[in-house]
C-alpha positions as a Markdown table, in Angstrom:
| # | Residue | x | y | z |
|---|---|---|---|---|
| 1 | Unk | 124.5 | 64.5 | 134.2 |
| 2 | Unk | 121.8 | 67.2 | 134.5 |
| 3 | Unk | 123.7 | 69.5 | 136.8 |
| 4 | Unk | 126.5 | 69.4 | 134.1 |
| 5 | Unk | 124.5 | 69.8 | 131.2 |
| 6 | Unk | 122.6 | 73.1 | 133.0 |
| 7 | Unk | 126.2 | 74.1 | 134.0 |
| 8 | Unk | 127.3 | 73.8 | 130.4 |
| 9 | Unk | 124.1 | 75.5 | 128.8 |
| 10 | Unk | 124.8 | 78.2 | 131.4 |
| 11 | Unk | 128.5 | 78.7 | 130.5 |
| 12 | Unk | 127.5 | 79.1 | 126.5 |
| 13 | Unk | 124.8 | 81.7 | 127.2 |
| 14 | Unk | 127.2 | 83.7 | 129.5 |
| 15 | Unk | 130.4 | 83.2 | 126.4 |
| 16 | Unk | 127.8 | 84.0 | 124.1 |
| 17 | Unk | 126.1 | 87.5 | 125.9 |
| 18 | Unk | 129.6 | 88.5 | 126.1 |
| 19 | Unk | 130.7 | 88.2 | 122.8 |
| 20 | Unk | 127.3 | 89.3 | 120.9 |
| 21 | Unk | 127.4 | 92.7 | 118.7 |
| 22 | Unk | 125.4 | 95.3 | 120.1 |
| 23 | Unk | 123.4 | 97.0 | 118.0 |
| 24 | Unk | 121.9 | 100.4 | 118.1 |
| 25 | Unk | 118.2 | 99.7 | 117.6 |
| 26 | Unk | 117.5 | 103.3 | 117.1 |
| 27 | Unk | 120.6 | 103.7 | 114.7 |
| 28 | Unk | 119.5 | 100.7 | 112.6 |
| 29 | Unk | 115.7 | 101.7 | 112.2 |
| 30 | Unk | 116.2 | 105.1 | 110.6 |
| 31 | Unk | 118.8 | 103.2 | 108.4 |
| 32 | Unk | 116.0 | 100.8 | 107.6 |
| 33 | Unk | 113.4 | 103.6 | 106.9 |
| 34 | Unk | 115.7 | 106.4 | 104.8 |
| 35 | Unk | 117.3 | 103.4 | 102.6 |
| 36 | Unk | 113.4 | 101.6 | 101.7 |
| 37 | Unk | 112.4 | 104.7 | 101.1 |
| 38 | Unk | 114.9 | 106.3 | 99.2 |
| 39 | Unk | 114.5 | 103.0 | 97.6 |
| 40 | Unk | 110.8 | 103.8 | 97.0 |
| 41 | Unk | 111.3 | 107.0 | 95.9 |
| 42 | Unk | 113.1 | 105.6 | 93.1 |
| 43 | Unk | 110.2 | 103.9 | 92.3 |
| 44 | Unk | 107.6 | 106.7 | 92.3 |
| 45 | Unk | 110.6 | 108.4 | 90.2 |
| 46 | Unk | 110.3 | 105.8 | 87.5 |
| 47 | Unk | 106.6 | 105.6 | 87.7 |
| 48 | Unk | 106.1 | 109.3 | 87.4 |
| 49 | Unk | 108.4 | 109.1 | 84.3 |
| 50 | Unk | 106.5 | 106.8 | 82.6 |
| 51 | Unk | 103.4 | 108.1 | 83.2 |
| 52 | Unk | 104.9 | 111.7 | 81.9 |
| 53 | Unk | 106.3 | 109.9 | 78.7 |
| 54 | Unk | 102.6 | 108.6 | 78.0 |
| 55 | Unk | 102.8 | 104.8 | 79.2 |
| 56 | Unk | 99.0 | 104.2 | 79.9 |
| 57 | Unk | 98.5 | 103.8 | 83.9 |
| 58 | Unk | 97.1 | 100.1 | 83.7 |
| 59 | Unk | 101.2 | 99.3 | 82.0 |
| 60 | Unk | 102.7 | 101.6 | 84.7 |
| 61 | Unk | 103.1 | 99.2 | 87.9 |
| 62 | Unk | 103.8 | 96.2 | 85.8 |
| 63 | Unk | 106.9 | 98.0 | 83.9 |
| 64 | Unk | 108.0 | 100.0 | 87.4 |
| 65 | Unk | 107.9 | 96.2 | 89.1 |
| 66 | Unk | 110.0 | 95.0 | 85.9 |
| 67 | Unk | 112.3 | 98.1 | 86.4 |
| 68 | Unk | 113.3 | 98.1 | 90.1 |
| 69 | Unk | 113.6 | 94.4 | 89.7 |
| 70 | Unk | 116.6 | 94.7 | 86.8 |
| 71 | Unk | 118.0 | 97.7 | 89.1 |
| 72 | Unk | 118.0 | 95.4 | 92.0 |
| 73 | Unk | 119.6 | 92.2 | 90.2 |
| 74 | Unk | 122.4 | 95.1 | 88.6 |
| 75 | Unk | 123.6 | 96.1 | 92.1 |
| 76 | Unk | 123.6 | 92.6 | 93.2 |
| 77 | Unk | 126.1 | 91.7 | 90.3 |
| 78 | Unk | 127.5 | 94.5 | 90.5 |
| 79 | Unk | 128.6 | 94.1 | 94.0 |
| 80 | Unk | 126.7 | 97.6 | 95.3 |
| 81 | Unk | 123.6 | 96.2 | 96.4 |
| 82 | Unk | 125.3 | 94.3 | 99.3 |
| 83 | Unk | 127.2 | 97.3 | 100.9 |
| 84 | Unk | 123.6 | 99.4 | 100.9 |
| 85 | Unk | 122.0 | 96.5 | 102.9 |
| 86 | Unk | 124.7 | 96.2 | 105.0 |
| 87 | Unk | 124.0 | 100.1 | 105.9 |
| 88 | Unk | 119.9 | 99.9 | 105.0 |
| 89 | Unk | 118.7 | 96.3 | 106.8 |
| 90 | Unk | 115.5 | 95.6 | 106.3 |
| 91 | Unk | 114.8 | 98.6 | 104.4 |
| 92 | Unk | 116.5 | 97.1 | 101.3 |
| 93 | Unk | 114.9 | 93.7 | 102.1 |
| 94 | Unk | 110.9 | 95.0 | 102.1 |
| 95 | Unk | 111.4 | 96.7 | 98.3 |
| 96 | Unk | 110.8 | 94.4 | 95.3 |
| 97 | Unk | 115.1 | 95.0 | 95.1 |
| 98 | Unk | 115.4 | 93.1 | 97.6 |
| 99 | Unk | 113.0 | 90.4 | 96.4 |
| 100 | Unk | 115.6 | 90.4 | 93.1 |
| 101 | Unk | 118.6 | 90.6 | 95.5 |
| 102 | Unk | 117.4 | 87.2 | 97.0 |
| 103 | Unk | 117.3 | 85.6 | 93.7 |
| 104 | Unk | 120.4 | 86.9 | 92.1 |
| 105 | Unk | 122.9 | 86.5 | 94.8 |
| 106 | Unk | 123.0 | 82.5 | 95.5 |
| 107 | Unk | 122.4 | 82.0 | 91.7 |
| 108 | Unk | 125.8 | 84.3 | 91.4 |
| 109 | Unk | 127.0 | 82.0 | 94.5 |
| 110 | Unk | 126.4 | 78.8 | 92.7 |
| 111 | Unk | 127.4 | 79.8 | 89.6 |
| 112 | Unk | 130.8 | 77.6 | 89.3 |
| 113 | Unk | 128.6 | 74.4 | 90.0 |
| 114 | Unk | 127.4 | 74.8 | 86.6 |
| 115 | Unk | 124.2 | 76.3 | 85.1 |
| 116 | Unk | 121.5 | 73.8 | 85.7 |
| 117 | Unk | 122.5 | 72.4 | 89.0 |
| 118 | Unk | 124.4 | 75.4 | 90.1 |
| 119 | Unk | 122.7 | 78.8 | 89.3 |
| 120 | Unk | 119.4 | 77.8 | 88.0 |
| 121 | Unk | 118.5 | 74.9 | 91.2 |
| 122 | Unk | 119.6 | 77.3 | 93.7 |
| 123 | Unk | 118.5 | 80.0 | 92.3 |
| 124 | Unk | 115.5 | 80.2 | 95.1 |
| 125 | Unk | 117.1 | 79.1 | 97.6 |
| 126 | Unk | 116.3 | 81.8 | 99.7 |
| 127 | Unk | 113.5 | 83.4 | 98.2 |
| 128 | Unk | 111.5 | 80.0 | 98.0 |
| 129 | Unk | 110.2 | 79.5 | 101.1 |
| 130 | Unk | 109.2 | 83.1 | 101.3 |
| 131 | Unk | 107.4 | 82.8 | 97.8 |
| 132 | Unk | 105.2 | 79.4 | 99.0 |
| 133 | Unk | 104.5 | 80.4 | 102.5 |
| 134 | Unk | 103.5 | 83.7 | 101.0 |
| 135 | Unk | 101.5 | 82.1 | 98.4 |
| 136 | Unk | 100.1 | 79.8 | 100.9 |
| 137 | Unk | 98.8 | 82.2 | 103.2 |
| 138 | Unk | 97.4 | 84.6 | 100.5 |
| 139 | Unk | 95.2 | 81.0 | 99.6 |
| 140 | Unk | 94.5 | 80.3 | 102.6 |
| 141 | Unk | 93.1 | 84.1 | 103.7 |
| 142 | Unk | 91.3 | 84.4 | 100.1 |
| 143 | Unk | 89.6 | 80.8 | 101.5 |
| 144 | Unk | 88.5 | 82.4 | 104.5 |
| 145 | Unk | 87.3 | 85.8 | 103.2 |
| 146 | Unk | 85.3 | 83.9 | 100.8 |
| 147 | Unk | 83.7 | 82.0 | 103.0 |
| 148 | Unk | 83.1 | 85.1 | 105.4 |
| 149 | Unk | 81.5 | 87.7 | 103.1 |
């Protein structure tokens, strides 16, 4: 039974090497990094105008976060936002867009389920996780680096 469970794990790697994309690491990097920081630079654009229309500084970050969050969540609806990750990666994932994108797409997803048990209890789906092992971790540094200084 060994010799035909090895034969049969071997046969699925092979089926699978064969049929796997290939991607172009090089291609898909510079994707990444011109899309996050056109991305960014959208930010700073906001942020410079607010600053220029006379928003005091300490308001700035909050109202930019607030901002690229609702531009984020409109090209998810919208249907855009998913074509520019499909070209950007990871660069449209890293932004606070693509923190919005996370939440906004399975709530559109579950939508037809109705609004409490569709949209709003899979709303985090994806970005849960992310937001309590985040969380987590930032504890559990802030723990040590109390304890350590």
């Amino acid at each position: 039974m060994d010799k035909k469970e090895e034969r049969i794990k071997q046969r699925f790697q092979t089926l699978s090497s064969e049929v796997r994309p290939k991607s172009n690491i090089i291609k898909n990097c510079f994707n990444a990094f011109w899309i996050g920081g056109l991305i960014c630079t959208i930010g700073q654009l906001v942020s410079n105008y607010l600053i220029n229309i006379g928003v005091p500084k300490d308001d700035v970050s909050g109202l930019v976060s607030i901002v690229m969050v609702f531009i984020g969540a409109l090209l998810t609806g919208i249907g855009v936002y998913d074509k520019i990750a499909k070209i950007g990666g990871a660069g449209t994932l890293v932004p606070i867009t693509g923190f919005s994108n996370a939440i906004v797409s399975p709530a559109m997803e579950f939508k037809k389920e109705g609004f409490i048990f569709g949209a709003a209890a899979k709303m985090f789906v994806i970005a849960g996780p992310v937001l309590v092992y985040g969380i987590g971790s930032s504890v559990i540094v802030g723990i040590i680096y109390y304890f350590i200084k």
